[in-house]
Phi, psi and omega in degrees: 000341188268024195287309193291319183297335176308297176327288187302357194261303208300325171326307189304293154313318140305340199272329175298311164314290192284319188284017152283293165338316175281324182321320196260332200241038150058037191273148176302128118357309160299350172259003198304349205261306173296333163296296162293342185303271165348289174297348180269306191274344156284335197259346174256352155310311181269000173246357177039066163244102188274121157329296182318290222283334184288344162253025189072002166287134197286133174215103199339288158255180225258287188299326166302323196273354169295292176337292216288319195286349196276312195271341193292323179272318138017268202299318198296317217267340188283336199278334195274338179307325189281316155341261154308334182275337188307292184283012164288305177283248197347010201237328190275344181248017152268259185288115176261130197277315194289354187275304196295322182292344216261342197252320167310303167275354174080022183269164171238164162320126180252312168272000000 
């Protein structure tokens, strides 16, 4: 049962991991996908966690079931971008900035 929170903590984590990385080393928006791909399968390398074995399935080598669980961890980090940009926006139409700026600065409405 703790199979799923691992995904879903390690999805996070990458998914945080890579937007510094784009931040920083300027990467294309068209590479984000190749990107957590990579980065998915490092981080259960390195925590050497296999999915598979954690649900008892047999899976022909070690490293493959490291892999398969690498894309696996992928998707969840793929799943959480839509998520998270969700409660970004609702977060963002709760304080309307263009509101708060327009009552502040004395501005008025043009459109």
């Amino acid at each position: 049962m703790y199979a799923f929170g691992m995904i879903a903590l390690l999805g996070l984590a990458v998914l945080v991991v890579c937007g510094i990385v784009a931040r920083y080393l300027g990467m294309a928006r068209e590479l984000t996908a190749a990107a957590l791909v990579v980065l998915g399968i490092a981080a259960v390398w390195i925590a050497d966690f296999d999915l598979f074995g954690a649900w008892g399935l047999n899976v022909r080598n070690h490293a493959l079931g490291l892999v398969f669980t690498g894309l696996v961890v992928a998707g969840a980090a793929y799943f959480w971008q839509p998520l998270l940009a969700s409660f970004e926006a609702y977060a963002r139409r709760q304080s309307d900035e263009a509101q708060t700026l327009e009552k502040t600065q004395n501005l008025r409405r043009v459109a």
